[in-house]
C-alpha positions, -999 to 999 in steps of 0.1 A, spaced: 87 -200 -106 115 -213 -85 111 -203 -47 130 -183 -31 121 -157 -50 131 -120 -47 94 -110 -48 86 -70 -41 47 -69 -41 40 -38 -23 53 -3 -35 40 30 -49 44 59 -75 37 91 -87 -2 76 -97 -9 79 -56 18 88 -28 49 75 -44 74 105 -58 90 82 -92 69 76 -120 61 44 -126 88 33 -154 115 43 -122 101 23 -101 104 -4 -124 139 4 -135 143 4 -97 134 -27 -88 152 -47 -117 184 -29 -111 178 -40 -74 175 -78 -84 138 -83 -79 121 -117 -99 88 -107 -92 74 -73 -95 41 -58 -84 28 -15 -85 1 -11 -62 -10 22 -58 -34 39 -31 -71 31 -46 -62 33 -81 -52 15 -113 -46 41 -136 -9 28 -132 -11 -4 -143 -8 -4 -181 28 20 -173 39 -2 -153 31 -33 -174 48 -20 -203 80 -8 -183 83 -48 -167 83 -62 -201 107 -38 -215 131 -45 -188 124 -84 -188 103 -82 -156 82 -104 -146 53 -86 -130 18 -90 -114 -12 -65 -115 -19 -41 -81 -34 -22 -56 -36 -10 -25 -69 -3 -11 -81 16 17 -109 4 41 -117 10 73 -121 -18 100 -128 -13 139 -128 28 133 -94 22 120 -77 25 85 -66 -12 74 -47 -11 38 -56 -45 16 -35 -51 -13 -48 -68 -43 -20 -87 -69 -26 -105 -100 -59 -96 -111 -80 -76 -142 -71 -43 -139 -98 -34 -165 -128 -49 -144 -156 -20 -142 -168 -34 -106 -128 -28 -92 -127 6 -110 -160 17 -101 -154 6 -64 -120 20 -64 -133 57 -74 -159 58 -51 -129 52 -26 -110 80 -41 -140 108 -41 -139 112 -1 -99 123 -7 -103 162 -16 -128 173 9 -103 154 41 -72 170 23 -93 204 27 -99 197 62 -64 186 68 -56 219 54 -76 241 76 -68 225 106 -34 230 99 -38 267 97 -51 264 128 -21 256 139 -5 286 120 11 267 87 -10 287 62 -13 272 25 -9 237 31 -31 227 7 -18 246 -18 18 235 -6 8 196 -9 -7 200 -45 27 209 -58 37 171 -46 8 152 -62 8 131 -96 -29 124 -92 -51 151 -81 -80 125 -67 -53 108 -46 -42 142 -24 -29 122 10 -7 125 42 27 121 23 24 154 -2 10 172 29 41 158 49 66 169 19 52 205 19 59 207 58 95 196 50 103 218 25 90 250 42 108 239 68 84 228 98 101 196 101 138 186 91 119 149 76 87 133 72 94 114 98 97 143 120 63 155 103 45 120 116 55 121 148 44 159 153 10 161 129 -12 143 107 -15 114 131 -44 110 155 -43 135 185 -19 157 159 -27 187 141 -42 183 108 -55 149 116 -85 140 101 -103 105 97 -117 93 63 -143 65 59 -127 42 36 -143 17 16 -157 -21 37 -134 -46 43 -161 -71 27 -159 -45 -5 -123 -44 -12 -119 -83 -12 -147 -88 -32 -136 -60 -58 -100 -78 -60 -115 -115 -60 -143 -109 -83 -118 -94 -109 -95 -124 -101 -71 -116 -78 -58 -122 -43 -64 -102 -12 -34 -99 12 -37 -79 46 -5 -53 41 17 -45 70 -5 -60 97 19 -48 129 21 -13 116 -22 -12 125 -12 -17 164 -48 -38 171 -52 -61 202 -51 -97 198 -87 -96 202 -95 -72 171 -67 -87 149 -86 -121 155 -121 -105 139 -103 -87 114 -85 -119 100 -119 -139 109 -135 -114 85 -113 -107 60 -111 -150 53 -149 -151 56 -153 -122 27 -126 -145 7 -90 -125 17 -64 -156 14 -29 -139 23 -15 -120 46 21 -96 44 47 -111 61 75 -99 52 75 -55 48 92 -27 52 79 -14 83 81 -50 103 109 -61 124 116 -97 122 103 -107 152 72 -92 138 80 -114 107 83 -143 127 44 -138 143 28 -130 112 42 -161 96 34 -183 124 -4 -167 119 -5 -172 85 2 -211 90 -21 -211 119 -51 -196 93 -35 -214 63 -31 -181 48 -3 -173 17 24 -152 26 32 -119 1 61 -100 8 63 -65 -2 89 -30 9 63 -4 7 85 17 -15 73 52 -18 108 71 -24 145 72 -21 144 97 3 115 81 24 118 50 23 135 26 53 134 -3 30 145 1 -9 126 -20 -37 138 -61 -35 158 -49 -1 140 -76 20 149 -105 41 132 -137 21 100 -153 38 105 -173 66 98 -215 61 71 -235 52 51 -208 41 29 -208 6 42 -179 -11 16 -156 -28 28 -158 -63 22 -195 -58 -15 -194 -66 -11 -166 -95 17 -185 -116 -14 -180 -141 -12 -143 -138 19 -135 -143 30 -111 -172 
C-alpha cells in the first residue's frame, strides 16, 4: 500500500456505542474517500463478519478491530486492536468477561441518576442500544437529550456521567497486560487510542507506555478525532522517541456526534511507520 494513505482505523457502530449499523459505516467511509478501513467496537467482535462483507462489496480495503477497555492507574485507557483473528476463542473469551461488568454499572448509573431526579434512565438508554451487553455512557447520554435534560451530548458530558457528575460510576475494566496479549496472541497489533484525551502526567503516561511495550503494545494513535495538532505533533514525536507505529483513527460514533467524520483527518505527520505497515498481510 502506497503511503499516504487515507487510513480511518478507529470508529464504532450499532454492535457497541456507535448509532449506524455497520454496512453504513462502511458505505460512510468509502463515500468519504477512505483507502483503509477498520470497525472497532467497545469489547466486542460480533461486528466483524458485517463489516467484512460490507468492505468487500464496496471495494474496501479493510482490517479486523476492536476497542478494548482496561483500566490503568484507576483510570479507563481504551486499546485498539487491528488486523487480527477475530475468531480466536482466547480474544472472545477475554473480551466477554470485559463486557459482563456493563449491566450491573448501567444499573448503578441509573439509580444514581434518579437521585438526581431523571427517573427511567435505564429504561430510556435501552431504547438506544444495538447490543444489550454493551449498555454505556453514550445511550444513557442520548436518552438525557431526547427528554430534554440537555440540548446535546456534549452538554450531557459536561453536566453528568463524568467523574464528580451525577450518574458517574467507575467500572474495572480488563488489565492492560490482558488486552495486548488478547490482540497479539490472535495476531494483531495493539495501538494506545486517543492518548491526550486520558489527561495523565508525564510521569504516569511514561509507565503506561513503559507497560503497554513491555506486555508487547507496538503503536500508538496519533492522529484522532479528539486531538488537536499540536497534540498530534507530541504523540508523533513520542512514538519516534519509543519507536512505536503510528495508527490514525476519527473515533466515529455518529453524524450527529461526532467532531470528526469517517476519513476527515489530517494525514500523519513525517517519518513515522504507519500501522498498516506491519499488517500488509492482514489486509482483506
Amino acid at each position: 500500500m502506497n503511503f499516504p494513505l487515507n487510513a480511518d482505523l478507529h470508529c464504532h457502530s450499532t454492535t457497541s456505542d456507535g448509532t449506524l449499523p455497520p454496512e453504513e459505516v462502511a458505505a460512510r467511509a468509502h463515500a468519504n474517500g477512505v483507502d483503509l478501513w477498520s470497525l472497532t467496537d467497545h469489547d466486542e467482535v460480533g461486528g466483524q463478519p458485517r463489516a467484512l462483507a460490507a468492505a468487500q462489496r464496496l471495494g474496501l480495503k479493510y482490517l479486523t478491530g476492536v476497542e478494548i477497555s482496561v483500566t490503568f492507574a484507576d483510570s479507563t485507557v481504551h486499546i485498539v486492536g487491528l488486523g487480527f483473528d477475530h475468531h480466536d476463542p482466547s480474544l472472545i473469551g477475554g473480551l466477554a468477561d470485559t463486557r459482563d461488568g456493563r449491566g450491573p454499572r448501567a444499573r448503578e448509573m441509573a439509580a444514581q441518576l434518579a437521585k438526581a431526579g431523571i427517573e427511567g434512565a435505564y429504561e430510556g438508554a435501552l431504547k438506544y442500544v444495538g447490543n444489550p451487553h454493551l449498555i454505556a455512557r453514550p445511550h444513557f447520554a442520548r436518552y438525557l437529550v431526547e427528554i430534554g435534560v440537555c440540548k446535546d451530548t456534549p452538554e450531557v458530558f459536561r453536566k453528568y456521567l463524568t467523574e464528580g457528575k451525577p450518574g458517574y460510576v467507575p467500572h474495572r475494566w480488563a488489565k492492560l497486560g490482558d488486552a495486548v496479549r488478547w490482540i497479539t496472541q490472535a495476531g494483531g497489533v495493539a495501538v494506545v487510542a486517543h492518548p491526550a484525551r486520558y489527561h495523565f502526567s508525564a510521569t504516569v503516561e511514561y509507565a503506561l507506555f513503559t507497560e503497554f511495550k513491555q506486555h508487547g503494545g507496538l503503536g500508538v494513535e496519533v492522529v484522532t478525532g479528539s486531538h488537536s495538532a499540536a497534540e498530534a505533533a507530541r504523540y508523533a514525536d513520542l512514538a519516534r522517541e519509543l519507536d512505536l507505529v503510528a495508527s490514525r483513527g476519527s473515533d466515529f460514533h455518529s453524524p450527529e456526534e461526532s467532531h470528526t467524520d469517517l476519513g476527515q483527518l489530517p494525514p500523519l505527520p513525517a517519518e513515522l511507520t504507519p500501522v498498516w505497515d506491519l499488517l500488509a498481510a492482514r489486509v482483506h
